[in-house]
C-alpha positions in Angstrom: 112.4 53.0 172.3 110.7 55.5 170.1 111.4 58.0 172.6 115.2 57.4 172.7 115.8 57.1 169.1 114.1 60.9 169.2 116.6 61.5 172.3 120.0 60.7 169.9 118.3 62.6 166.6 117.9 65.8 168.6 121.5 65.2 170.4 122.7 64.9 166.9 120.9 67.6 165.2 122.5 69.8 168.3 126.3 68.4 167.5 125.8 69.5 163.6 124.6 72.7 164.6 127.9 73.9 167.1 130.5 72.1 164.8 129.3 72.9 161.6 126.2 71.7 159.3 128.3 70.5 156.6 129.9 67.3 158.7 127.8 64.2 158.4 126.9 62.9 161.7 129.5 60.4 163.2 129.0 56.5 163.0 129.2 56.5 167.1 131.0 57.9 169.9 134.8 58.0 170.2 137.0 57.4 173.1 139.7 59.4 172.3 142.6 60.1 174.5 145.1 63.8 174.0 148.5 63.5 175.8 150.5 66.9 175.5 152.3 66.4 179.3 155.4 68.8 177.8 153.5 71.6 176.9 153.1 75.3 177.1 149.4 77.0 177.2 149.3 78.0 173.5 149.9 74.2 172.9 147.0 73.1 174.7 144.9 76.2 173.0 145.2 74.2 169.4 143.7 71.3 171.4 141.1 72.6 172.9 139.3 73.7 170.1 139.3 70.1 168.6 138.2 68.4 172.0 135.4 70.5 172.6 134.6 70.2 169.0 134.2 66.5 169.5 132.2 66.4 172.7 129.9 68.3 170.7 129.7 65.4 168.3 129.0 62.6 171.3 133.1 61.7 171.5 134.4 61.4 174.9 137.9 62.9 175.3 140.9 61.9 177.9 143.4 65.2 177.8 146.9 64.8 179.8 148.1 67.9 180.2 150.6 69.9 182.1 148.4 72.9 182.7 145.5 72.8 184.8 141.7 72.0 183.7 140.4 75.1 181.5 137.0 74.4 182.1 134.1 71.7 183.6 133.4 70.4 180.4 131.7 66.9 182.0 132.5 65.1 178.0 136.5 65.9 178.9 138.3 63.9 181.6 141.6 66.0 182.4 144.7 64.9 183.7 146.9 67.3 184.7 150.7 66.1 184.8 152.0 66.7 188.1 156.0 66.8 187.2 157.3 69.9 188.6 159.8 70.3 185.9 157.1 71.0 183.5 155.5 74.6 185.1 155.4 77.7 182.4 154.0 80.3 185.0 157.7 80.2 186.4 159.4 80.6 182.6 161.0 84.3 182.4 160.9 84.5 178.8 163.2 88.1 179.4 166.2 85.5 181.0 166.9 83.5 177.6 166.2 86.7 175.3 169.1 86.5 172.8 170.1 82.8 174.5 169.0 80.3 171.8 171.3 78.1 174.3 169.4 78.5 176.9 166.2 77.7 175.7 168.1 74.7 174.2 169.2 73.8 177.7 165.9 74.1 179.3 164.6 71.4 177.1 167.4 69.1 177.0 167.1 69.1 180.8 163.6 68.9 181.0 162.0 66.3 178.8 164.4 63.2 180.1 163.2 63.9 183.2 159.5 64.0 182.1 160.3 60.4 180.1 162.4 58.9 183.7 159.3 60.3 185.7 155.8 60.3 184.3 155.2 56.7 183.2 155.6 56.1 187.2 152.5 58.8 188.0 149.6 56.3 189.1 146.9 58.1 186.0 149.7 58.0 183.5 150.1 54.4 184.3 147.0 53.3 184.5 146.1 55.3 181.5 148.9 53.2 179.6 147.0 49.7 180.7 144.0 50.9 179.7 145.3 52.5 176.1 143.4 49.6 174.0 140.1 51.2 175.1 140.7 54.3 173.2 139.5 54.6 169.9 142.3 56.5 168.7 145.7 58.5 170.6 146.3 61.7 169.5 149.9 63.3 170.9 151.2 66.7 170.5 153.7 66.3 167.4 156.4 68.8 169.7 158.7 68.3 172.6 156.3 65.1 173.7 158.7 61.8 172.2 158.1 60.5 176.0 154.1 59.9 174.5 155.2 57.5 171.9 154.8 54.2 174.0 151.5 54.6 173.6 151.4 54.2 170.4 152.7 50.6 169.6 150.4 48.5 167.6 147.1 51.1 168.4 146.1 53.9 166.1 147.6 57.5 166.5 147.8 60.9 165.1 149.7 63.8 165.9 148.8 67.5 166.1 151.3 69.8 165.4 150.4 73.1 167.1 153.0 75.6 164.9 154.2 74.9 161.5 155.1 71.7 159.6 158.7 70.7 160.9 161.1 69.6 158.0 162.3 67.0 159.5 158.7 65.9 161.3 157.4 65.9 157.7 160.5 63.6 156.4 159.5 61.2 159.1 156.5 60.7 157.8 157.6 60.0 154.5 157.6 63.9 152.8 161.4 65.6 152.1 161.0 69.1 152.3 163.7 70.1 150.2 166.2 72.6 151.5 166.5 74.3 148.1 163.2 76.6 149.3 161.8 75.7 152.3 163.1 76.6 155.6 164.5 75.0 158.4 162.8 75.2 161.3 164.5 78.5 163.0 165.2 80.6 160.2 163.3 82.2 157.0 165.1 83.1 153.9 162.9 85.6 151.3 162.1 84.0 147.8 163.8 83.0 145.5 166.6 82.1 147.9 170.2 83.4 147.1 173.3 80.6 146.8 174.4 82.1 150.6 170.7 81.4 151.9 170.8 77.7 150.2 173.8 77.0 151.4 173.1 78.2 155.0 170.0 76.8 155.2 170.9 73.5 153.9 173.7 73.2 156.8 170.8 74.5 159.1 168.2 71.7 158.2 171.1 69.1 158.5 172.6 69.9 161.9 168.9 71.3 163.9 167.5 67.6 163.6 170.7 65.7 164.5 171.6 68.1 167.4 167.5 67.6 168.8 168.2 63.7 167.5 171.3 64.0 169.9 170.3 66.2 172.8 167.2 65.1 173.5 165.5 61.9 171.6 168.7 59.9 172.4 168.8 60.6 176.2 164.8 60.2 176.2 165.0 56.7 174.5 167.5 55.5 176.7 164.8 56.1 179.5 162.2 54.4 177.8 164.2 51.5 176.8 164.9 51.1 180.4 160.8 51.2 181.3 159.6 49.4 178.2 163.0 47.3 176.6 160.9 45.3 174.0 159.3 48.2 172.5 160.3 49.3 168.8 162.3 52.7 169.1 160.3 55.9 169.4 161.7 57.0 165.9 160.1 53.4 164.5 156.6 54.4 166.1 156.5 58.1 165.1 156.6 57.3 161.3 153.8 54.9 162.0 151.3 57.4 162.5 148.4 57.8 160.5 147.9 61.5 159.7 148.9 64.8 161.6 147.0 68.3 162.0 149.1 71.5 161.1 148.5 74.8 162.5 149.3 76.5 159.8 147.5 77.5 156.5 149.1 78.3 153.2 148.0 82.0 153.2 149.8 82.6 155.8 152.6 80.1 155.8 155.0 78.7 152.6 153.0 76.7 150.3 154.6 73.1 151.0 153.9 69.9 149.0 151.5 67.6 151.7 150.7 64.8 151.6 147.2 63.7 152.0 147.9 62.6 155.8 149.4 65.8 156.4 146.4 68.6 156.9 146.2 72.4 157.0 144.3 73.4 159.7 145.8 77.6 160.5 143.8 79.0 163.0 142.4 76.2 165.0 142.4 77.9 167.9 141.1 80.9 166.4 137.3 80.5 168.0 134.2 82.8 168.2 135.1 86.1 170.0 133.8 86.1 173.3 132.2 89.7 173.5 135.1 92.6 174.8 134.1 93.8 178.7 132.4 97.3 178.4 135.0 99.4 180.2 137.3 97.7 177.4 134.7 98.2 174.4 134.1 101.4 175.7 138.0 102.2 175.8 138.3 101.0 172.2 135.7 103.0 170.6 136.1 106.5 169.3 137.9 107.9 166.8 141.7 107.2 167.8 143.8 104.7 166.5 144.3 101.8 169.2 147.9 100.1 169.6 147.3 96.5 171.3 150.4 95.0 173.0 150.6 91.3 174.2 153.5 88.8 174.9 151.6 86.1 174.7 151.5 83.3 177.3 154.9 82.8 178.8 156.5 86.1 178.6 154.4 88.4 180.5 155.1 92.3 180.2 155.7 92.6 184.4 158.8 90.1 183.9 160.3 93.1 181.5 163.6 94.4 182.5 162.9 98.4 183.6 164.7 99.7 180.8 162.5 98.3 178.3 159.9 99.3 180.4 160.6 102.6 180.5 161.3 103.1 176.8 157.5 101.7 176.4 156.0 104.0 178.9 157.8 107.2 177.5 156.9 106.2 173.7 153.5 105.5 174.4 153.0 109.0 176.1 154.5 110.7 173.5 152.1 109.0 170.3 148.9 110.5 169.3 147.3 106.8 170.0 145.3 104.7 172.1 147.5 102.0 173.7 146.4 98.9 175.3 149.1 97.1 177.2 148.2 93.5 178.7 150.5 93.7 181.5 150.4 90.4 183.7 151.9 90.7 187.1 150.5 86.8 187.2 149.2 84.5 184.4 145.8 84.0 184.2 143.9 80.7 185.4 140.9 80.7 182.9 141.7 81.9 179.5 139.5 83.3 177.4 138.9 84.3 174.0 139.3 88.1 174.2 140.3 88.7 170.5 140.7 92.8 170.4 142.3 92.6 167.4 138.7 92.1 166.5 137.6 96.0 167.1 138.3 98.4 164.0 139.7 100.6 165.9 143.0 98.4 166.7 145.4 99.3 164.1 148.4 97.7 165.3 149.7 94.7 167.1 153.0 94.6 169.0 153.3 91.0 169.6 156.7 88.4 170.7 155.7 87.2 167.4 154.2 83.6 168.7 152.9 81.6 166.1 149.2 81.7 167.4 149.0 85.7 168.0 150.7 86.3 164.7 147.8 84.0 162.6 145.0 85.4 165.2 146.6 88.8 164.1 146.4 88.5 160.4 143.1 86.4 160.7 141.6 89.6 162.1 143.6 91.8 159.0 145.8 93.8 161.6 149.5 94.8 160.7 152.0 93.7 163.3 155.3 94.9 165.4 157.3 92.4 165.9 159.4 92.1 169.2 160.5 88.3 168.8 162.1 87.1 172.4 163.0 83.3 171.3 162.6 79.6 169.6 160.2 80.3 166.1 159.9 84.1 167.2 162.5 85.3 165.5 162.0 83.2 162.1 158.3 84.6 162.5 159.1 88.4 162.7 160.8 88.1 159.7 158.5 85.7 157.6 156.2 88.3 158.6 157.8 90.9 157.3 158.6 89.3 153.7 154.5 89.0 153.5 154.7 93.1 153.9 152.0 92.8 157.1 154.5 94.3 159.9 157.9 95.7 161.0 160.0 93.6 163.5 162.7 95.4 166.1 165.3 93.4 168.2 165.1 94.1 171.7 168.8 94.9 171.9 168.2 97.7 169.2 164.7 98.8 170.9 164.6 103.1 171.8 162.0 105.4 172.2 162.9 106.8 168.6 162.6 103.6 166.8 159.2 102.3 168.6 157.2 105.3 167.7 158.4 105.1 163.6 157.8 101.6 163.5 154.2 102.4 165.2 153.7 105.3 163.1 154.7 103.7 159.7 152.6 100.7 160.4 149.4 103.1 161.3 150.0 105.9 158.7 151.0 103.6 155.7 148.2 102.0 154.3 149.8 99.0 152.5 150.2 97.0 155.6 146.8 97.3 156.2 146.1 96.3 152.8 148.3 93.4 152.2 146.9 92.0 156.3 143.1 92.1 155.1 144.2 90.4 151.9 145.7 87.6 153.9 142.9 87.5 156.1 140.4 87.1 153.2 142.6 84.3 151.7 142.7 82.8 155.4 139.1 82.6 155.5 138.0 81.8 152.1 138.1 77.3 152.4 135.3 74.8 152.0 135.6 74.1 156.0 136.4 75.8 159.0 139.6 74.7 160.3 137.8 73.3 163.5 135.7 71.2 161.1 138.4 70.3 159.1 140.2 68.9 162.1 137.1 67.4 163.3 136.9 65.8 160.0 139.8 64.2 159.5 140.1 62.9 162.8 137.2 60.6 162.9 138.4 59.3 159.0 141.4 58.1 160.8 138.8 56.5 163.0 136.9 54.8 160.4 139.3 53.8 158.2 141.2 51.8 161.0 144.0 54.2 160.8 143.9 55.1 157.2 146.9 53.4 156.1 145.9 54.3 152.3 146.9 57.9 153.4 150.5 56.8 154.1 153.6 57.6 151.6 155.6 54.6 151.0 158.8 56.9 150.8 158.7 56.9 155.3 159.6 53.0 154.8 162.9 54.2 152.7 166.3 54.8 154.0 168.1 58.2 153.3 170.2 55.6 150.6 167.6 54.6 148.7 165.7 58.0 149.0 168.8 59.7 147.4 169.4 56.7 145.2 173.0 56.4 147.0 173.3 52.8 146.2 172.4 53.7 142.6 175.0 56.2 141.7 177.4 54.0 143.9 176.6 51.0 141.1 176.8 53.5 138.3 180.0 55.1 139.2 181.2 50.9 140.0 180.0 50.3 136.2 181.5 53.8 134.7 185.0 52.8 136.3 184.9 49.1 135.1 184.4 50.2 131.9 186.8 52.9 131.9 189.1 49.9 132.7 188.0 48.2 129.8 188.6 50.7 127.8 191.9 51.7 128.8 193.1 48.1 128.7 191.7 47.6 125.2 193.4 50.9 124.4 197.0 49.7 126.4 196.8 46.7 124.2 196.0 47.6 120.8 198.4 50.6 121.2 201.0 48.8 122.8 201.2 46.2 120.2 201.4 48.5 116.9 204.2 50.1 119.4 206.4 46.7 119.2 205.0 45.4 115.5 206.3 49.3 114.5 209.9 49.0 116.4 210.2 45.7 114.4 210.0 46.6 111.1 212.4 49.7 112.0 214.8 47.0 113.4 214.6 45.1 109.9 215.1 48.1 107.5 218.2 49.2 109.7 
């Protein structure tokens, strides 16, 4: 007995030591179970960091997923969602570039067909009977509505892998007002003009009824025919108990939270694996190094040839070092090559994804924007308002205007300046944002959901929020009296009227 209690203390001592000294050790170990089926890589690269973070900490962790198994971790059990409508290796990012529509499409297609299909997968379902021996759900707070029947009556929590949604956060009880924070597709520089208020404003009402429309409407009719005495999805999402944000108000707008509504920027911003020596040794020197990634879903090879071409002839023609991650096929284990990392990498040209812009200013290197679609564009130009990069459109894009945007961003020190200020700021909190996460995740835990977290404003209705029913009762009460009034005023004036036309009638 002596021998075991030994066993857990040095078990322990080890979880402290890889998530971070200043946790307390948990009460016991978590089941805890991740569904993200409608995902993309760099959604399941914010939850990675978090599961393995738990393992470490003696928490056993159930991850549905639509991309395959990253690792063997033996404390993760992966399920990998076998819908073959769900598949981002076969996404062309370079087909919908300047096609908001047809990313729109793509989704409104999609995830109905996820919700008619995945609840009939033999894991999915007997993960569903089995939810009640899960300590706690945790969903991915985007594209995944088709998760929220696991939710009723058992404690959840969302994760939501860019920045906060308006209209996620009003769900859970915190207006964002229009007035100076943006909807979720556009960014408008402070203080915003009347024009940007009033775009923005139409903007934050029509996104959210449109995705209300196109999708969670068409998605609830499929679960209502699967599970018909369930509350409706938008009942269940304002009942969770806190969500993670990737995001961080150094790099972000500041936004009013509340306390169930956690920063965490840069989760998936891990220790740098060490570079390869042919790459370290193709780094070093004395030459500036231009690093150019499209992230995870629009690989360089998919290009079009022009663009191409306008790359290959800038590139020879600058005084730099360029390295180009160019993908003929996405890579099965992914790994976390950070070259941003190296001194010598003065520049990133980045799609402008939300993960590669924070890993970029993390790191304190300027960016070139080349935003292809969904938050990309809304991005490239937030980034640009923090003075850390440049941004091009791709219909715009020559040879001419790629090497002065590179140039600029190398030769003028003030992007430089105003990145490694952000990244200071980024860095500079009590906790990592691993440890944060880890943190409040096993709060929810303890505190049976932490319902003491909730605002009481997610139990309103948009009349009473706006106090509607007031100023219908004051503008009942201001017309009654102006009745009253104007009666009062009819009679008093109408009788001095007639008592004045008699006593003209008697003197004539």
């Amino acid at each position: 007995m002596a021998g075991l209690r030994v066993l857990v203390l040095v078990v322990l001592a080890g979880a402290l030591q890889a998530v971070g000294a200043a946790l307390p050790p948990p009460e016991r170990s978590y089941n805890i179970l991740m569904l993200l089926p409608v995902s993309s890589k760099s959604h399941r690269n914010v939850f990675m960091p978090l599961a393995k973070a738990l393992t470490q900490r003696g928490h056993k962790i159930t991850m549905l997923s639509n991309q395959p198994a990253p690792d063997n971790n033996p404390n993760i059990r992966y399920i990998e969602n076998p819908s073959k409508h769900v598949d981002t290796d076969k996404v062309n990012a370079f087909e919908i570039l300047g096609s908001p529509e047809k990313m729109f499409k793509t989704f409104t297609e999609l995830i109905p067909k996820v919700a008619q299909e995945i609840y009939k997968v033999a894991e999915v379902a007997d993960l569903y009977e089995k939810r009640r021996e899960f300590d706690l759900i945790v969903i991915d707070a985007l594209f995944n509505e088709v998760m929220y029947p696991f939710t009723h009556n058992h404690t959840f929590m969302t994760i939501n892998p860019g920045e906060l949604h308006p209209s996620f956060s009003a769900s859970m009880g915190n207006f964002l007002n229009p007035a100076y924070v943006s909807n979720m597709l556009e960014n408008y520089q402070h203080p915003f003009s009347l024009l940007d208020r009033w775009k923005n404003l139409i903007m934050s009402v029509i996104l959210p009824f449109h995705w209300e429309r196109a999708i969670v409407t068409p998605v609830q009719a499929e679960i209502s025919k699967q599970f018909p005495d369930l509350p409706r999805l938008d009942d269940l999402k304002r009942n969770q108990s806190l969500t993670l944000i990737n995001s961080h108000f150094s790099v972000g707008q500041p936004l009013p939270l509340l306390p169930n509504q956690v920063e965490v920027g840069g989760l998936h911003i891990g220790p740098p694996a060490a570079l390869p020596k042919d790459l370290s040794d193709f780094l070093s020197g004395t030459t500036p190094v231009v690093y150019m990634s499209l992230g995870s879903i629009a690989r360089s090879s998919a290009m079009p040839q022009e663009y191409k071409d306008i790359f290959f002839s800038a590139f020879a023609k600058l005084p730099y070092k360029v390295l180009w991650k160019f993908e003929e096929k996405p890579p099965k284990k992914a790994k976390n090559l950070f070259v941003q990392t190296h001194p010598n990498v003065k520049v990133f040209i980045s799609h402008c994804g939300w993960l590669g812009s924070q890993e970029s200013l993390y790191f304190g290197t300027p960016i070139l924007g080349l935003p292809i679609f969904g938050d990309q564009p809304k991005n490239a130009l937030a980034l640009e308002h923090a003075g850390v990069a440049r941004s091009l459109a791709w219909a715009d894009l020559n040879e001419q205007r790629l090497m002065d945007s590179i140039t600029e961003l190398i030769e003028n020190p003030k992007y430089r300046e105003k990145a490694e200020k952000i990244s200071a700021a980024m860095k500079d909190r009590p906790l990592s944002a691993v440890e944060t996460a880890v943190y409040w995740t096993e709060y929810v835990i303890r505190h049976q959901g932490a319902v003491h977290l909730r605002s009481p404003e997610r139990d309103l209705t948009w009349v009473q929020l706006l106090h509607l029913d007031l100023l219908l009762l004051l503008h009942v009460a201001l017309y009654l009296v102006y009745l009253i009034i104007s009666k009062l005023l009819a009679f008093f004036c109408g009788g001095s009227r007639s008592k004045a036309k008699r006593m003209k009638g008697k003197r004539d």
